[in-house]
C-alpha positions in Angstrom: 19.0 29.4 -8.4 20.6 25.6 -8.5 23.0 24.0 -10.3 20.1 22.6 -12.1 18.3 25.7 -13.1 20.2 26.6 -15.9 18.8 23.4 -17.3 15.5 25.0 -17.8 13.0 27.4 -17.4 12.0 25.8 -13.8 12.8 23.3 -11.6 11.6 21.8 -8.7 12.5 18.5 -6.6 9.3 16.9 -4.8 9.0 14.2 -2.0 6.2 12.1 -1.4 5.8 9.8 1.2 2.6 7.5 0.7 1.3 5.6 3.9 -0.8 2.8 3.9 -3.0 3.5 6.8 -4.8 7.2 6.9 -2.8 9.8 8.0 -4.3 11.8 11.4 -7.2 14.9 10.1 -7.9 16.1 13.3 -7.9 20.0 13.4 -5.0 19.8 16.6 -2.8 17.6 14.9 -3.1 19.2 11.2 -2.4 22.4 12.5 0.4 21.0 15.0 2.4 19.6 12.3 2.3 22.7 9.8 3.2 25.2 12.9 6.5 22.8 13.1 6.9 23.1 9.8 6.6 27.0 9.9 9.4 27.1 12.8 11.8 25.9 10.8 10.8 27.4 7.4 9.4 31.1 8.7 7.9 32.0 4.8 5.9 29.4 5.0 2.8 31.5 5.8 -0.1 30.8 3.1 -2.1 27.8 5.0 -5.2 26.3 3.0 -7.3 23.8 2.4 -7.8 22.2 -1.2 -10.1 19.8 -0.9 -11.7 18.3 2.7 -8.5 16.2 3.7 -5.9 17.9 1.4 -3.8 21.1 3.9 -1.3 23.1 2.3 1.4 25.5 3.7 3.4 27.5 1.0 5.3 30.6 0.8 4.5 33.5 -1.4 4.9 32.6 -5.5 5.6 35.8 -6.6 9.5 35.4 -6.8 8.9 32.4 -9.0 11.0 30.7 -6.0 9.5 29.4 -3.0 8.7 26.6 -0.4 5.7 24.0 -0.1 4.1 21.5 2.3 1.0 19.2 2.1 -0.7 16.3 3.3 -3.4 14.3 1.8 -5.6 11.3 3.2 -2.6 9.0 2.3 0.1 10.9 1.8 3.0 13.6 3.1 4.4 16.2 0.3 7.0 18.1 0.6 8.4 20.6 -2.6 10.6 23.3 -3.4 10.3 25.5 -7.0 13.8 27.3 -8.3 15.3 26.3 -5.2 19.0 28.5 -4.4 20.7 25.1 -4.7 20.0 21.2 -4.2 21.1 20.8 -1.1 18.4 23.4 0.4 15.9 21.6 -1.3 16.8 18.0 0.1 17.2 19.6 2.9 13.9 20.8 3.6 12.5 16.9 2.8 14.6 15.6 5.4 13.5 17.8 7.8 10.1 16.8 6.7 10.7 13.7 7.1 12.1 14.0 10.4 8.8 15.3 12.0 5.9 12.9 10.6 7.1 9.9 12.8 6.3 12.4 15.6 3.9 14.8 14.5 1.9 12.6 12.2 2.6 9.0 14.4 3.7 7.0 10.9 5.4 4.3 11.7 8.2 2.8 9.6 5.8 0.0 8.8 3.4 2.3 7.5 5.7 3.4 4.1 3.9 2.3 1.0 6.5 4.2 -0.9 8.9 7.1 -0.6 9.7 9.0 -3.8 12.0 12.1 -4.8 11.1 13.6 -8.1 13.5 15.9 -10.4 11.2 17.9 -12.8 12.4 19.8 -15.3 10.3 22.4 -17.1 10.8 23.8 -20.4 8.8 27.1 -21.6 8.2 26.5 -25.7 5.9 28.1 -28.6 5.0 25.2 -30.9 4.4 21.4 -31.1 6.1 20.1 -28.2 6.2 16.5 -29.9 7.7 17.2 -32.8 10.6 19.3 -30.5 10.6 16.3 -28.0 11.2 13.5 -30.7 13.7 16.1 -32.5 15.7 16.4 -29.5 16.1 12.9 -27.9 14.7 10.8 -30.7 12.2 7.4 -31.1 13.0 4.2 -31.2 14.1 2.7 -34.5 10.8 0.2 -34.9 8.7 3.4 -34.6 10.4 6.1 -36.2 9.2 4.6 -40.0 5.8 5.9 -38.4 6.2 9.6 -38.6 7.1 9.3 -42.5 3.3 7.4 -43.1 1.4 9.7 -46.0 -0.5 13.0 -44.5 0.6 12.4 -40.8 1.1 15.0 -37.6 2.4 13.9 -34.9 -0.2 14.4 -32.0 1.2 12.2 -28.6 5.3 11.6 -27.7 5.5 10.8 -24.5 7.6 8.2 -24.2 8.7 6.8 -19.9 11.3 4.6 -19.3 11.9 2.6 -15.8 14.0 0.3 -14.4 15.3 -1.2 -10.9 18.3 -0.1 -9.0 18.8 -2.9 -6.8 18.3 -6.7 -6.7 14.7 -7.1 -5.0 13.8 -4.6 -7.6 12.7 -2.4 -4.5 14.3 1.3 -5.5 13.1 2.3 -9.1 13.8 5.0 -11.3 11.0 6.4 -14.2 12.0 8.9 -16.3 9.2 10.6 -18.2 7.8 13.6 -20.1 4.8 15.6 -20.4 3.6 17.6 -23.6 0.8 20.2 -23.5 0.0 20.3 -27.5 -3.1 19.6 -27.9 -4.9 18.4 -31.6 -6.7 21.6 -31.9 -3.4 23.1 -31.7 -2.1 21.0 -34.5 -4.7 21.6 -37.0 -4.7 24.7 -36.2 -1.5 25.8 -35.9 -2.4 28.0 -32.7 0.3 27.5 -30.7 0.7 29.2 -26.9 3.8 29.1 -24.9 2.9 26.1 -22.8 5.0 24.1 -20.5 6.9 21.1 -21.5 7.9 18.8 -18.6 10.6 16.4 -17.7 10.7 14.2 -14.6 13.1 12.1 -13.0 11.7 9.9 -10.1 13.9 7.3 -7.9 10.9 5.5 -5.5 11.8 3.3 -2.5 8.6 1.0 -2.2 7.7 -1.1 1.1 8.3 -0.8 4.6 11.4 0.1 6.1 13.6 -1.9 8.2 14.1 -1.6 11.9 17.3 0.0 11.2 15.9 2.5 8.7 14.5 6.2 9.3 12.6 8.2 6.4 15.1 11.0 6.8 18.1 8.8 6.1 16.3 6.9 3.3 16.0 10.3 1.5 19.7 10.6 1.4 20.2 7.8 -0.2 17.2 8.2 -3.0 18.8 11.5 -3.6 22.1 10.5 -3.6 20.6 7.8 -6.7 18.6 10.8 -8.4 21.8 13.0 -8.6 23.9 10.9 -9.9 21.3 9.6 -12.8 20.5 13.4 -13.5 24.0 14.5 -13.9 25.2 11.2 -15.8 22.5 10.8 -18.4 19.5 12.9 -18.1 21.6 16.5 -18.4 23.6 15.1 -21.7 21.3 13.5 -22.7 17.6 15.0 -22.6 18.0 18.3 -21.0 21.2 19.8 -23.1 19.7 18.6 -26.4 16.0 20.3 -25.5 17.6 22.9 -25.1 19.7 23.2 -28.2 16.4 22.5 -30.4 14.4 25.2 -28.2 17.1 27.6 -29.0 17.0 26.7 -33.0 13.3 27.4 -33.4 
């Protein structure tokens, strides 16, 4: 397991690529591309289709650790769940990223964005609002609100993002997903549900003659590491974890 891991109950670092032209369907290049991507990653072995243009290659989830691949009408995916450390993970994206110039024929020109996503997720019994706003808080000119007569808090969700360079073309979003529902609340029938946290640094427009996908990742990741380790561990993951473990 990663560095990150012991952040959490799991974690996985996604890449997406989305294209602004359609991506090849043909049955020769589909399978093409996945057989490259099973040469280099052997476990990959579980091939399927989701939907009519959506092809997946994965390894085997029984380990709670493994290895997937997809591609959509519009887009490239590339994830890893539990990975052993980071740099496998990033890895594996670059190598990704690498092949679809060749095997997929997308062009530089052709990047409507490129994003690499940190999520975080947290096993917990209960209302994963009240534990989220416990943890990391609400802003001042809300937090009057949850004192109002006779109220439950149903929806805390709250995203944050912001630019990392001057054109305003790399971004960062940090957000969170709860799975408490109202029936839950009123009913006080809570089950061990999944609360998530994502970090996402996204590269939009083409790239540059003097660009390639696979170094672009390097740099997005080298962005995503640093605003993990920085602020998101201190201050989001450590604190959910403290109020998890004081339930």
């Amino acid at each position: 397991m990663s560095q990150y891991g012991v952040f959490s109950d799991d974690f996985y670092v996604n890449m997406n690529l989305s294209t602004e032209m359609e991506l090849p369907q043909g049955r020769e290049s589909v399978l093409h591309y996945f057989e490259q991507i099973r040469r280099r990653f052997p476990k990959m072995q579980n091939f399927y289709s989701r939907e009519k243009s959506e092809f997946v290659l994965e390894e085997e989830k029984e380990a709670g650790a493994y290895r997937w691949v997809s591609i959509e009408k519009k887009r490239v995916n590339s994830g890893v769940v539990n990975p052993e450390s980071y740099e496998a993970a990033i890895q594996q994206h670059r190598e990704v990223l690498e092949l679809v110039p060749f095997e997929l024929s997308i062009s530089p020109l052709d990047c409507e964005s490129l994003s690499l996503m940190f999520g975080f997720d947290f096993a917990f019994r209960g209302n994963h609002n009240e534990l989220l706003t416990e943890a990391i808080g609400v802003s001042p000119g809300l937090e009057p609100l949850m004192t109002a007569p006779n109220t439950k808090l149903l929806s805390a969700e709250p995203s944050l993002q912001f630019a990392l360079d001057q054109d305003c073309r790399t971004q960062c979003r940090v957000s969170f997903e709860t799975r408490t529902t109202a029936y839950q609340v009123r009913t006080g029938d809570f089950g061990e549900e999944q609360l998530s946290v994502y970090l996402t640094v996204r590269r939009y427009d083409s790239l540059d003659a003097n660009e390639s996908y696979a170094d672009e990742i390097l740099r997005l990741s080298a962005f995503g590491r640093d605003l993990v380790d920085d602020y998101l561990v201190p201050n989001v993951l450590r604190p959910l974890q403290q109020a998890i473990s004081l339930r």
